[in-house]
C-alpha positions as protocol buffer text, in pm:
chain_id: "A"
residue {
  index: 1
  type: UNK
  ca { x: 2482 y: 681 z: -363 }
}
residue {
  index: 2
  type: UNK
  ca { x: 2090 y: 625 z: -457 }
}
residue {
  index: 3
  type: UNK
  ca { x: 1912 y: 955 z: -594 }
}
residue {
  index: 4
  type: UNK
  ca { x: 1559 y: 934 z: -531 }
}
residue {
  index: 5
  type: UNK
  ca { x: 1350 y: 1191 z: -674 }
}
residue {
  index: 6
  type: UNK
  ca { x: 1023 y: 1297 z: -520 }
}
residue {
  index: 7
  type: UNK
  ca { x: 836 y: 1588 z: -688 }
}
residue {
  index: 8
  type: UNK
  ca { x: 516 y: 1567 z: -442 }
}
residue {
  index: 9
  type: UNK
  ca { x: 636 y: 1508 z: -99 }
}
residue {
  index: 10
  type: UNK
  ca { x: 398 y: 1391 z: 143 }
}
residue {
  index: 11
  type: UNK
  ca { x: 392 y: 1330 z: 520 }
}
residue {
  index: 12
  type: UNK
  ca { x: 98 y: 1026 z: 600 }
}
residue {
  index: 13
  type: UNK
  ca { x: -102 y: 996 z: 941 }
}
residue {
  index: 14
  type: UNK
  ca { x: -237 y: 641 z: 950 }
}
residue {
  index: 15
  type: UNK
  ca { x: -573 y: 600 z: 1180 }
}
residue {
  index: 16
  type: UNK
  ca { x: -667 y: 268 z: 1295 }
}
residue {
  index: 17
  type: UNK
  ca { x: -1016 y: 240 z: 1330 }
}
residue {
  index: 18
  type: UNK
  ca { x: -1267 y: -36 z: 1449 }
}
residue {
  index: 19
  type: UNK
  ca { x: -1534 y: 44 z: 1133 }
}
residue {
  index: 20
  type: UNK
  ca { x: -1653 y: 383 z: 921 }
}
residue {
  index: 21
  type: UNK
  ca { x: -1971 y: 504 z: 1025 }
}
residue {
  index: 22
  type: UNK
  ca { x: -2063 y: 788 z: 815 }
}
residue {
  index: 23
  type: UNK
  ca { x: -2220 y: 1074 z: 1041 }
}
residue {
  index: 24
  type: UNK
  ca { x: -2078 y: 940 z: 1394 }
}
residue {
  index: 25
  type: UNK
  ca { x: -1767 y: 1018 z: 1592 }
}
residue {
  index: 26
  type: UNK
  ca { x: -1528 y: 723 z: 1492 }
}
residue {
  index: 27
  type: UNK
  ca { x: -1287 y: 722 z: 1817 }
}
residue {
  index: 28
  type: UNK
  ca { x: -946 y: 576 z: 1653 }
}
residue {
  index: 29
  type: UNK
  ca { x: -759 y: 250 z: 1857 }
}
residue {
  index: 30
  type: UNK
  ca { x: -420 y: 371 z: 1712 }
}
residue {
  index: 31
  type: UNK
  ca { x: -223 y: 609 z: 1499 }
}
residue {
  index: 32
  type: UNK
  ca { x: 69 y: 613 z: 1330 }
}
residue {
  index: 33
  type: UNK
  ca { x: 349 y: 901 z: 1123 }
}
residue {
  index: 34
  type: UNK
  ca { x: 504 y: 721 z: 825 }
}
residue {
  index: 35
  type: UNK
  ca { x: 647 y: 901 z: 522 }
}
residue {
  index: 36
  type: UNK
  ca { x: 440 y: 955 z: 169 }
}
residue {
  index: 37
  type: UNK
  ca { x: 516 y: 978 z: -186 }
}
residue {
  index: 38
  type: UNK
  ca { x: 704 y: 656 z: -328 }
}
residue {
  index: 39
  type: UNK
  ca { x: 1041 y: 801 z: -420 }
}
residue {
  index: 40
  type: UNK
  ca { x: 1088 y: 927 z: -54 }
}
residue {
  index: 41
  type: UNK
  ca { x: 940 y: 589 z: 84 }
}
residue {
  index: 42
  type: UNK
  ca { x: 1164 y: 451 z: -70 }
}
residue {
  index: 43
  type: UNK
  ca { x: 1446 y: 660 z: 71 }
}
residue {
  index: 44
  type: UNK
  ca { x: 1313 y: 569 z: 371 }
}
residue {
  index: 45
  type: UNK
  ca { x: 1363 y: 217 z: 352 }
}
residue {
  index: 46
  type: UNK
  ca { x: 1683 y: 211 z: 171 }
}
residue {
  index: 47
  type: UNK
  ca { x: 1783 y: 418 z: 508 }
}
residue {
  index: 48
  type: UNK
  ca { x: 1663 y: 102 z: 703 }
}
residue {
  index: 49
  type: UNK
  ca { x: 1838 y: -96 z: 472 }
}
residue {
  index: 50
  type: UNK
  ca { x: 2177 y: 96 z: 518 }
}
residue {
  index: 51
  type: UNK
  ca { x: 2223 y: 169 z: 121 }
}
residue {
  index: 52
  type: UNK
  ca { x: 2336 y: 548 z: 70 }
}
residue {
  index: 53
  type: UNK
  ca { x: 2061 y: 779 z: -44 }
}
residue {
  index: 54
  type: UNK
  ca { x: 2011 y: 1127 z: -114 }
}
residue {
  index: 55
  type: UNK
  ca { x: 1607 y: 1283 z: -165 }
}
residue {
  index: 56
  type: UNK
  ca { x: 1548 y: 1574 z: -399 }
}
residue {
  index: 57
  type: UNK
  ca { x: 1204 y: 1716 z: -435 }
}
residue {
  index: 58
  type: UNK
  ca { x: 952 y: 1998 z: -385 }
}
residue {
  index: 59
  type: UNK
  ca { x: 897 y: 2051 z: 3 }
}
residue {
  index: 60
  type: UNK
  ca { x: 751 y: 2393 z: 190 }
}
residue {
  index: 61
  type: UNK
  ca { x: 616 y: 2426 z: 529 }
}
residue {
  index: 62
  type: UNK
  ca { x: 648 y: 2273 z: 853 }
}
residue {
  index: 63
  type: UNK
  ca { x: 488 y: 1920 z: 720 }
}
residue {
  index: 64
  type: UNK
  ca { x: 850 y: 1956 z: 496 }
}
residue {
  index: 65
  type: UNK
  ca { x: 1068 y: 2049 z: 766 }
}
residue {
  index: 66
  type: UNK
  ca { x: 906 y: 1716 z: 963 }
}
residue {
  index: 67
  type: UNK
  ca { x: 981 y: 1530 z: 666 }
}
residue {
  index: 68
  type: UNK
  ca { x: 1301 y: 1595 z: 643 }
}
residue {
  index: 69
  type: UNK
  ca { x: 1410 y: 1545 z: 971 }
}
residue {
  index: 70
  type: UNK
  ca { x: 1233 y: 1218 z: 965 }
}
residue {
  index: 71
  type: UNK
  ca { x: 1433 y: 1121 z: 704 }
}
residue {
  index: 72
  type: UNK
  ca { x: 1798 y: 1270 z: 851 }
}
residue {
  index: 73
  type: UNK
  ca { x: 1724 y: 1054 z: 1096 }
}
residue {
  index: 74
  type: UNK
  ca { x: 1728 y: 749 z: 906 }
}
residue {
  index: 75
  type: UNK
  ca { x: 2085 y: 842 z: 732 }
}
residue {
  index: 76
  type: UNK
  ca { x: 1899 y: 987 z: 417 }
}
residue {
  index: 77
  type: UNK
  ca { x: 2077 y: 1339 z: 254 }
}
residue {
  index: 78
  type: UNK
  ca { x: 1791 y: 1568 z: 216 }
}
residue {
  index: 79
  type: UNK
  ca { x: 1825 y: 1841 z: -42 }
}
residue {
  index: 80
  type: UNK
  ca { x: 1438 y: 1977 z: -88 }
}
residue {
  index: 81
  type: UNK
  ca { x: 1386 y: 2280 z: -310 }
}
residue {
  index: 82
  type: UNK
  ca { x: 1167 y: 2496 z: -136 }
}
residue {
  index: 83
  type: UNK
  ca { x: 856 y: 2606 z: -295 }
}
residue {
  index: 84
  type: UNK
  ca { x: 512 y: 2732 z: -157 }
}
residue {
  index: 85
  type: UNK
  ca { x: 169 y: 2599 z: -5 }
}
residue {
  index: 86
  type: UNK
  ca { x: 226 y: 2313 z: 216 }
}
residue {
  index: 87
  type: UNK
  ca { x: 404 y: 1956 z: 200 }
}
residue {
  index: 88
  type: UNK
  ca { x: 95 y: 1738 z: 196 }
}
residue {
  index: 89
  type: UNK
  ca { x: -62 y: 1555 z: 539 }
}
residue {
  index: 90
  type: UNK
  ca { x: -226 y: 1201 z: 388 }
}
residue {
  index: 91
  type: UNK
  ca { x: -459 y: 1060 z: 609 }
}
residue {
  index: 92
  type: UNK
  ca { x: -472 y: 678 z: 557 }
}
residue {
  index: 93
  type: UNK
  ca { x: -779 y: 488 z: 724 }
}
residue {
  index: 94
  type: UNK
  ca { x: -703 y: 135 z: 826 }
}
residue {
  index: 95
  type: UNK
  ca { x: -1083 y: -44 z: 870 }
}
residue {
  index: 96
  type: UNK
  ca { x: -993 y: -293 z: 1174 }
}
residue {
  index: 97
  type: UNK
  ca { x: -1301 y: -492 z: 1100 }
}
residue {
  index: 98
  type: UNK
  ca { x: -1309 y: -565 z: 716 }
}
residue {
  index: 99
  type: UNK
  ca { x: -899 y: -496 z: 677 }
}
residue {
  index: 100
  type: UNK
  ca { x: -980 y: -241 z: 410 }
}
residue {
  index: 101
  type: UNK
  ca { x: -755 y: 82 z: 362 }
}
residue {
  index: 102
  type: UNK
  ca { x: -853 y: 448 z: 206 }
}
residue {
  index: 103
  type: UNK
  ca { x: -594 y: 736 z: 157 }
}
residue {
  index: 104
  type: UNK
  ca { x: -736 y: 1100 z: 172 }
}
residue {
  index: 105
  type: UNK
  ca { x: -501 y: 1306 z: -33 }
}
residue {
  index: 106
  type: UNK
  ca { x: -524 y: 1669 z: -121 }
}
residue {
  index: 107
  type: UNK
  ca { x: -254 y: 1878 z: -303 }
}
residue {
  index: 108
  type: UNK
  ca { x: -134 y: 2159 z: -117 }
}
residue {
  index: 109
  type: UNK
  ca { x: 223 y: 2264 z: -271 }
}
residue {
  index: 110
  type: UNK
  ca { x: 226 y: 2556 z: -466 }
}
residue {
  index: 111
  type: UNK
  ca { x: 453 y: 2485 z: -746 }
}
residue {
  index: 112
  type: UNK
  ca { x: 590 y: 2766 z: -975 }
}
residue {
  index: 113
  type: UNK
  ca { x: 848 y: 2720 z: -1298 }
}
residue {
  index: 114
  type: UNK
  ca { x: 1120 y: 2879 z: -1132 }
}
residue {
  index: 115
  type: UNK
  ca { x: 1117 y: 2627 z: -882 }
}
residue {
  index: 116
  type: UNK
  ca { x: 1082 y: 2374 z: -1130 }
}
residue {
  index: 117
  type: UNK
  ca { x: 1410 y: 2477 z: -1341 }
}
residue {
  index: 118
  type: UNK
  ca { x: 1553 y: 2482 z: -971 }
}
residue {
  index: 119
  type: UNK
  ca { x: 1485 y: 2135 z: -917 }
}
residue {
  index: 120
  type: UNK
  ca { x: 1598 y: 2037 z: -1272 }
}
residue {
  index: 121
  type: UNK
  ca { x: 1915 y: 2219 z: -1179 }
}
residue {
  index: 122
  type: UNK
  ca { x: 1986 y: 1990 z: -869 }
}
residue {
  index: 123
  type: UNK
  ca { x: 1870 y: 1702 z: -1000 }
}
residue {
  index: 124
  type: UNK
  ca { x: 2101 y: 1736 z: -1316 }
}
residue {
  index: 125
  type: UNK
  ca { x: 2406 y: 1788 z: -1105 }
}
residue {
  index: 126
  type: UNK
  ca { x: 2335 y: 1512 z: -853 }
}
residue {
  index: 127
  type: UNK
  ca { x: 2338 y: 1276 z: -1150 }
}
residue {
  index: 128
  type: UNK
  ca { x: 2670 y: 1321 z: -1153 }
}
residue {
  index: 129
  type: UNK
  ca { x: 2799 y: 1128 z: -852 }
}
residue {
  index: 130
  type: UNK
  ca { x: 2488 y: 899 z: -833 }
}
residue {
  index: 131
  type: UNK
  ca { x: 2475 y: 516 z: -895 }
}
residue {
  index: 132
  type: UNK
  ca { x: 2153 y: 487 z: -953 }
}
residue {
  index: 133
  type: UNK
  ca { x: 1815 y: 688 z: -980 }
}
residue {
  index: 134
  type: UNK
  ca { x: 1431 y: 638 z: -824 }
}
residue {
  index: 135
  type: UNK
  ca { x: 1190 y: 840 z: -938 }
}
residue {
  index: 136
  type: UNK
  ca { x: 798 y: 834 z: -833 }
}
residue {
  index: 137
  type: UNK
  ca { x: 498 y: 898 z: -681 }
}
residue {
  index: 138
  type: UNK
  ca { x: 283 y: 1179 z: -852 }
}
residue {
  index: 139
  type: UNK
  ca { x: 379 y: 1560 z: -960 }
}
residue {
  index: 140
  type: UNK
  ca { x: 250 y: 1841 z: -783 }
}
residue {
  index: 141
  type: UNK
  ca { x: -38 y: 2034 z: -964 }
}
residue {
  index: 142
  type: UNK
  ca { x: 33 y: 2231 z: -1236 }
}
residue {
  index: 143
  type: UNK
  ca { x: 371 y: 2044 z: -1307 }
}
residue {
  index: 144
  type: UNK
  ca { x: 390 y: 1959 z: -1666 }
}
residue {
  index: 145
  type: UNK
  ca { x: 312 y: 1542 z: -1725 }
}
residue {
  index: 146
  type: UNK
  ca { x: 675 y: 1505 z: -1911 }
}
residue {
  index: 147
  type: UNK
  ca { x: 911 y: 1611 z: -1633 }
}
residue {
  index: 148
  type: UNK
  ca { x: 1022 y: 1274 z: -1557 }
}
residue {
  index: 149
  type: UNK
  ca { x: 1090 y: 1207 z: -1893 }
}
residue {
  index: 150
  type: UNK
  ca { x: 1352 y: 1516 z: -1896 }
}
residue {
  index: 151
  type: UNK
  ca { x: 1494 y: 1403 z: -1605 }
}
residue {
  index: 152
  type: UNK
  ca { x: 1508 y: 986 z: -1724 }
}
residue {
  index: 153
  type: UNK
  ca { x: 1676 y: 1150 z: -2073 }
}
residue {
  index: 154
  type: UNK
  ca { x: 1934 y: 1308 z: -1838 }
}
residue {
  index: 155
  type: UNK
  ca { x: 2025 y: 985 z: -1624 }
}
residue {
  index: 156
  type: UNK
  ca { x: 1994 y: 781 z: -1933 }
}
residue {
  index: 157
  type: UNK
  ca { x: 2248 y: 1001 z: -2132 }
}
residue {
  index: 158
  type: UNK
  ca { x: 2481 y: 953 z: -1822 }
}
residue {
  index: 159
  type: UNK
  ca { x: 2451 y: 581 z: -1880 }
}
residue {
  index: 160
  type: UNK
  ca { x: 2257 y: 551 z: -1497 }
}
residue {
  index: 161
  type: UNK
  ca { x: 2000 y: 276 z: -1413 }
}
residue {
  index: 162
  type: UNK
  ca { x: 1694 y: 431 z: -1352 }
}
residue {
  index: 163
  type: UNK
  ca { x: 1344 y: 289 z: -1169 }
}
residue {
  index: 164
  type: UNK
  ca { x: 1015 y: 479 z: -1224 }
}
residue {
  index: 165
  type: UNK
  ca { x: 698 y: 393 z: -1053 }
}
residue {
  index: 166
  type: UNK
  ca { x: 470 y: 658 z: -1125 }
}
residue {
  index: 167
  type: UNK
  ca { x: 103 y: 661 z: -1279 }
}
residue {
  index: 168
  type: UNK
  ca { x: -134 y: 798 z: -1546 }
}
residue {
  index: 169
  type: UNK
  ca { x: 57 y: 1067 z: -1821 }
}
residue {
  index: 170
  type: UNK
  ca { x: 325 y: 1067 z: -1598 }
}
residue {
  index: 171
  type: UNK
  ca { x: 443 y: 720 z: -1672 }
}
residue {
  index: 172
  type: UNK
  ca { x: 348 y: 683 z: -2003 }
}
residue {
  index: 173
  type: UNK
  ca { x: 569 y: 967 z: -2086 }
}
residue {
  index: 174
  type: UNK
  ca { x: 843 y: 863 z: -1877 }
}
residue {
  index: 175
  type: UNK
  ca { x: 851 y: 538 z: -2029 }
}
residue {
  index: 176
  type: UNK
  ca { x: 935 y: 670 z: -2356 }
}
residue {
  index: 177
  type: UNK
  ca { x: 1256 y: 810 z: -2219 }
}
residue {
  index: 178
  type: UNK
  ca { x: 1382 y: 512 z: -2130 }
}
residue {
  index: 179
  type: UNK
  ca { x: 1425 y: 365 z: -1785 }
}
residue {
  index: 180
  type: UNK
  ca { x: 1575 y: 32 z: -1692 }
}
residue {
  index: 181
  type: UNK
  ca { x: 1247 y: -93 z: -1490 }
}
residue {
  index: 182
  type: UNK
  ca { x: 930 y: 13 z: -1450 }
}
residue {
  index: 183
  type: UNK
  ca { x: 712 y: -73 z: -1149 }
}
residue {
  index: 184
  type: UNK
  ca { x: 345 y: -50 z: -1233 }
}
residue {
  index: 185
  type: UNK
  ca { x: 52 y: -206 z: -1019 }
}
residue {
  index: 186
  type: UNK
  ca { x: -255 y: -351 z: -1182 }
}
residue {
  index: 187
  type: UNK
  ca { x: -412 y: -64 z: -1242 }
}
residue {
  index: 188
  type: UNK
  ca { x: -133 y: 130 z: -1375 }
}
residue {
  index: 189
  type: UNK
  ca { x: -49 y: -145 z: -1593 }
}
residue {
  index: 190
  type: UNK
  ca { x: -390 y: -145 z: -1764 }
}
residue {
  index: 191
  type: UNK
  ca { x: -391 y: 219 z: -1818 }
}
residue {
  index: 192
  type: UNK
  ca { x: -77 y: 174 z: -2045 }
}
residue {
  index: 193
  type: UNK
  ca { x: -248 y: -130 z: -2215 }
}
residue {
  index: 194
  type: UNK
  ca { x: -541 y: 49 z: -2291 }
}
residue {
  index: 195
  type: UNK
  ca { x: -729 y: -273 z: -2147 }
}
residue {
  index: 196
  type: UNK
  ca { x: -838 y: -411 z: -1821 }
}
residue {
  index: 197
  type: UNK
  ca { x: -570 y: -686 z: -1680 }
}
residue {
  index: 198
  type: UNK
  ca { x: -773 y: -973 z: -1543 }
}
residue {
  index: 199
  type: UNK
  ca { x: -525 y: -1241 z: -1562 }
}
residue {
  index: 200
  type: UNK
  ca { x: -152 y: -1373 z: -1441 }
}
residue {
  index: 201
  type: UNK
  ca { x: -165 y: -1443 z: -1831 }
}
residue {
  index: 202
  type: UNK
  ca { x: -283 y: -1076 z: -1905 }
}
residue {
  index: 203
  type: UNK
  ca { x: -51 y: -934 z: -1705 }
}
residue {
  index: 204
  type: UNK
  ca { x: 239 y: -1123 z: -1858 }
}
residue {
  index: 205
  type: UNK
  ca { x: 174 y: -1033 z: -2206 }
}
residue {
  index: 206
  type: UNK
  ca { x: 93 y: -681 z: -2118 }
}
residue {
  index: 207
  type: UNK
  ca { x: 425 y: -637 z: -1954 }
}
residue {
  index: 208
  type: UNK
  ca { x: 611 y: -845 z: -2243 }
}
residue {
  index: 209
  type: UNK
  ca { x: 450 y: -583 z: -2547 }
}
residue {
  index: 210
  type: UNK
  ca { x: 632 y: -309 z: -2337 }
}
residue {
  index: 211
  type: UNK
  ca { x: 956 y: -488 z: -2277 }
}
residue {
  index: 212
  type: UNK
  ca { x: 919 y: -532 z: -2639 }
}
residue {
  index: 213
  type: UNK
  ca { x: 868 y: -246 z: -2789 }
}
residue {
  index: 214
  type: UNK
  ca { x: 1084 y: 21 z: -2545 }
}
residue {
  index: 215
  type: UNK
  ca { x: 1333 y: -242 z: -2372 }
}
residue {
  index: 216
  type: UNK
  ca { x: 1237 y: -150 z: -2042 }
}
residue {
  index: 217
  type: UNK
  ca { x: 1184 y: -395 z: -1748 }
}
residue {
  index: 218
  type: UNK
  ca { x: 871 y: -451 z: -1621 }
}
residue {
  index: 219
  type: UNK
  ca { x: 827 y: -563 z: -1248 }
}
residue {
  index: 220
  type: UNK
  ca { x: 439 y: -609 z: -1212 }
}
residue {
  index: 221
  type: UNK
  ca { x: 300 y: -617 z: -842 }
}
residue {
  index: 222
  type: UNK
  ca { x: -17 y: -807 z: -853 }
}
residue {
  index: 223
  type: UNK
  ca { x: -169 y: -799 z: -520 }
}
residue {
  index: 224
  type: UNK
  ca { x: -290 y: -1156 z: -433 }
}
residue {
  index: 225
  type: UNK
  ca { x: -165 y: -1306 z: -731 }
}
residue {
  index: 226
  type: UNK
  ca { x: 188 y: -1186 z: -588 }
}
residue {
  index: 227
  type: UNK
  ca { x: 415 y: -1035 z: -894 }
}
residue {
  index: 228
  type: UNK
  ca { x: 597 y: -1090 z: -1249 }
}
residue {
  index: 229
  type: UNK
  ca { x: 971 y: -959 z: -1322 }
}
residue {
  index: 230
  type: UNK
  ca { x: 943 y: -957 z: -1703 }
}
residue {
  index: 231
  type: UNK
  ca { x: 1285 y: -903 z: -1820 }
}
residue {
  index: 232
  type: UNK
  ca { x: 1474 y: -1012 z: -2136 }
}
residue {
  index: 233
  type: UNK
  ca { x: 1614 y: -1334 z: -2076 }
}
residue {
  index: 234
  type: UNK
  ca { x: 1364 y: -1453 z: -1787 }
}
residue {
  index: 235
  type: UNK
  ca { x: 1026 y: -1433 z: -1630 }
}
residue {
  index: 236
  type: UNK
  ca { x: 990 y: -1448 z: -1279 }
}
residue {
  index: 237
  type: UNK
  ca { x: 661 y: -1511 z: -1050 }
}
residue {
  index: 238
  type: UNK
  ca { x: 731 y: -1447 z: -702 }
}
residue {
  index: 239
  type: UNK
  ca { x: 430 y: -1565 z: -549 }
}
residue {
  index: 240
  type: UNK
  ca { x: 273 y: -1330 z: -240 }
}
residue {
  index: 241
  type: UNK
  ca { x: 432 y: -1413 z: 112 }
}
residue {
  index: 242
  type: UNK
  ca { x: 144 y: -1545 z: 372 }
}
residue {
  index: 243
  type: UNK
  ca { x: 219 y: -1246 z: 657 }
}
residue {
  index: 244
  type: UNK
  ca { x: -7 y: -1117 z: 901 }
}
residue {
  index: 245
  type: UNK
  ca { x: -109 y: -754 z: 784 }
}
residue {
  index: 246
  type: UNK
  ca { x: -109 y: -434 z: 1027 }
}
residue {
  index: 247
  type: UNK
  ca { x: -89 y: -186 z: 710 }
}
residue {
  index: 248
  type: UNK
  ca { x: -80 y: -239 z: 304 }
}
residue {
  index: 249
  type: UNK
  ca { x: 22 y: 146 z: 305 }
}
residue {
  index: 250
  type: UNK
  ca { x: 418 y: 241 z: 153 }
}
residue {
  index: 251
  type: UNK
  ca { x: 495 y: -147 z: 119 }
}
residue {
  index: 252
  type: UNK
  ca { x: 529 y: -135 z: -270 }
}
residue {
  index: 253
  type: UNK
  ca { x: 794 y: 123 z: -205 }
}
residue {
  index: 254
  type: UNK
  ca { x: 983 y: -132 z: -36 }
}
residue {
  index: 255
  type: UNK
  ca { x: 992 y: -368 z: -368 }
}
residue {
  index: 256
  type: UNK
  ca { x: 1112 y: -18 z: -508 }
}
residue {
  index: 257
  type: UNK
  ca { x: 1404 y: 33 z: -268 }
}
residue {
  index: 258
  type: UNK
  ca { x: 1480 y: -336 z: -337 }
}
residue {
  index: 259
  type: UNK
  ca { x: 1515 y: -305 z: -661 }
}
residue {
  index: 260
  type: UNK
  ca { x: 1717 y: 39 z: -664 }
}
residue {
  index: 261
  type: UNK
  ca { x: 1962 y: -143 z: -435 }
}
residue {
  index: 262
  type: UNK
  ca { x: 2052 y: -387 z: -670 }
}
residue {
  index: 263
  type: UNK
  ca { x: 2085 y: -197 z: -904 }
}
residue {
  index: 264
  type: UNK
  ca { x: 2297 y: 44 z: -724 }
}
residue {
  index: 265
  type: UNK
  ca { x: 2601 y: -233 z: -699 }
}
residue {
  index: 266
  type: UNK
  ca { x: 2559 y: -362 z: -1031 }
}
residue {
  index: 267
  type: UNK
  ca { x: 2375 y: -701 z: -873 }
}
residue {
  index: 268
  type: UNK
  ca { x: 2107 y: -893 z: -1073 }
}
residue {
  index: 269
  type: UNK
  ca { x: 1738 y: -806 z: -1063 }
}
residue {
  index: 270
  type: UNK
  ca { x: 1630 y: -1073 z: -898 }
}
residue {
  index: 271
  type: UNK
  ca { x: 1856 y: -977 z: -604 }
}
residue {
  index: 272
  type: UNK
  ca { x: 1708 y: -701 z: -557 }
}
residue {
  index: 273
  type: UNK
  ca { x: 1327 y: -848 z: -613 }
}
residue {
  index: 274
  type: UNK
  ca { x: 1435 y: -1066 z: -325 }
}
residue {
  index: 275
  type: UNK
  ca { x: 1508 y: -815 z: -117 }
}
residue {
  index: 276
  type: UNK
  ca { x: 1234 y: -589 z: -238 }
}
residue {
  index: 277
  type: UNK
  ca { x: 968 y: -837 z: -144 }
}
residue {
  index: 278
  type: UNK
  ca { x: 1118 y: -899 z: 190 }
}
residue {
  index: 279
  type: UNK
  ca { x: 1090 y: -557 z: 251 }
}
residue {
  index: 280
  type: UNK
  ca { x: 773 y: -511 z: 163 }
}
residue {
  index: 281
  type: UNK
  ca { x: 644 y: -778 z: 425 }
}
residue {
  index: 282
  type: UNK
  ca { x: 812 y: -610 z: 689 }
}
residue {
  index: 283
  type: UNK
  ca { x: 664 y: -283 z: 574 }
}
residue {
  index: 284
  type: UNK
  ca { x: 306 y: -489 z: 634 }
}
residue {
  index: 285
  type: UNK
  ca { x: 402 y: -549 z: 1004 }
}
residue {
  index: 286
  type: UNK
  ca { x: 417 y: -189 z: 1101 }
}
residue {
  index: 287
  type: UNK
  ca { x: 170 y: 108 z: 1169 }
}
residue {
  index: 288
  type: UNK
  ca { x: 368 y: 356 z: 982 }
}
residue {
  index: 289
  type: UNK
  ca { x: 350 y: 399 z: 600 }
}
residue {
  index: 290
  type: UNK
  ca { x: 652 y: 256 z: 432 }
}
residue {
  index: 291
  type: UNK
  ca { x: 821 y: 211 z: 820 }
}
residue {
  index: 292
  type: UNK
  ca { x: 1005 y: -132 z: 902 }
}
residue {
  index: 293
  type: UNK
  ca { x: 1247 y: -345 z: 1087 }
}
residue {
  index: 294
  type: UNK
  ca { x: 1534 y: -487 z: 944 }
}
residue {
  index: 295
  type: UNK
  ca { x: 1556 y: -764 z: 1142 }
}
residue {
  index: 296
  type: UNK
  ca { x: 1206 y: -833 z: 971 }
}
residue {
  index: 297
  type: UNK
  ca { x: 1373 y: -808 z: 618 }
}
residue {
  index: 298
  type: UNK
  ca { x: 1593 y: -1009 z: 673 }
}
residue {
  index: 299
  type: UNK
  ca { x: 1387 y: -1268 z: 797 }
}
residue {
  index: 300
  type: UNK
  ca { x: 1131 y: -1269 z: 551 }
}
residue {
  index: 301
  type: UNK
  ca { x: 1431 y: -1267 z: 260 }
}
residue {
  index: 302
  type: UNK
  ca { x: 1460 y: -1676 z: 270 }
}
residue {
  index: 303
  type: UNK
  ca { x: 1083 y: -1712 z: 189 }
}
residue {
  index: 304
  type: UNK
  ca { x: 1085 y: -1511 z: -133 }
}
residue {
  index: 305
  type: UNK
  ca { x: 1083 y: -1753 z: -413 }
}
residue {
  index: 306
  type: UNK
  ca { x: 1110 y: -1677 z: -751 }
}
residue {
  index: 307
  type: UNK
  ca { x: 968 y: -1910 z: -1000 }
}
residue {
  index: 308
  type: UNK
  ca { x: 1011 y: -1923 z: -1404 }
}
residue {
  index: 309
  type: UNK
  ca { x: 697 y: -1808 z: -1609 }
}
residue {
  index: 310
  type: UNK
  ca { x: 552 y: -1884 z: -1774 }
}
């Protein structure tokens, strides 16, 4: 059983429209419900997949109770703690005309540190019987930046794998309890560098100094430029799969479930970057955040090549 870990659930409406015209009445061609926050997307998938999961995180309202059913539906246990506010409603706009994507986000749980030691509770005790661990996607306001490092210390002292793709404080913290991989993006990756990345070469030896220096595996998504798997003994490129695009949003999340899988039956990393990257083409061919087909997976598996680097 997978235990994904989702602090700051999230619910996310996708709107298709033809352009943004600030000031008019945009009339949207299409509209989608997809799931939000990475640990859950990735829950999602892994559901698609037909891996065992179980989701633990912060949840209130009826966006919450939508979100969970969603995600029974999909084979995933569901144990939210409830708090207050609201389970966050994303709006992601999809710009039919130049391809570009925004996300409006606002936080709307109302997190207190009883629930907090609640969640810690449950999330120590499903470490237990778990066989691996996802963490991600941000913490809810007012949550304190080191939370994922508790919980990393936890799985690590229980001798789990564990996957964190998270952002800002949060991952610089967690990565000094360390995980097995880390998934950064760009961005995220030059926040921990203290430097812009402009380069496949930049990128490289940015993720190498942290493999270096904590252990920890660094799987680098690099937009265009595709991604690097810097672990001990190899470096991997996987250049980017040439797929028409419906929506960018949640497919990240799929290299995330990817990953979790194999790590979840003790396979090698690549496996699971294969089927990570496969998933995340077939998240591209859907509406919905972080929705796909397997059939799709599978199809785009055979067309994920992984190259040495450098």
């Amino acid at each position: 059983m997978i235990l994904a870990i989702n602090p700051n659930t999230a619910i996310d409406r996708t709107l298709f429209i033809p352009a943004y015209v600030p000031g008019a009445t945009i009339r949207a061609t299409n509209w989608a419900v997809g799931m939000g926050g990475k640990a859950a997307d990735a829950a999602w998938i892994l559901g698609v997949l037909g891996y065992p999961c179980r989701l633990l995180g912060f949840a209130a309202g009826e966006a919450g109770q939508q979100m969970e059913k969603m995600l029974r539906t999909r084979g995933v246990e569901v144990d939210f703690t409830p708090v207050g506010g609201e389970t966050r409603v994303n709006t992601v706009l999809v710009e039919e005309k130049s391809g570009e994507q925004s996300t409006i986000s606002v936080d709307t749980l109302q997190v207190q540190p009883q629930h907090v030691d609640a969640l810690s509770k449950a999330v120590r005790a499903a470490l237990l019987g778990c066989s691996c661990v996802v963490l991600g996607g941000s913490l809810p306001r007012g949550v304190k930046a080191d939370l994922y490092a508790e919980w990393i210390r936890a799985a690590v002292e229980l001798d789990k794998p564990v996957i964190l793709d998270a952002s800002g404080e949060a991952l610089r913290a967690g990565l000094t309890a360390g995980p097995t991989v880390i998934k950064p993006n760009r961005d995220e990756l030059g926040t921990l560098a203290g430097k812009r990345i402009r380069t496949l070469e930049e990128a490289y030896e940015a993720g190498k100094q942290i493999l270096d220096e904590t252990g920890t595996i660094v799987v680098l998504t690099l937009g265009v430029e595709g991604a690097l798997v810097v672990q001990p003994e190899q470096t991997w490129r996987i250049p980017p799969l040439e797929v028409p695009v419906v929506s960018t949003a949640g497919a990240g999340d799929g290299v995330l479930a990817g990953l979790a899988a194999a790590l979840s039956q003790g396979d090698p990393l690549e496996k699971g970057a294969r089927l990570g990257f496969a998933a995340a083409a077939a998240v591209m061919q859907t509406p919905g955040t972080a929705d796909c087909r397997l059939a799709d997976v599978e199809r785009f598996k055979p067309r994920v090549s992984l190259k040495p680097y450098p």
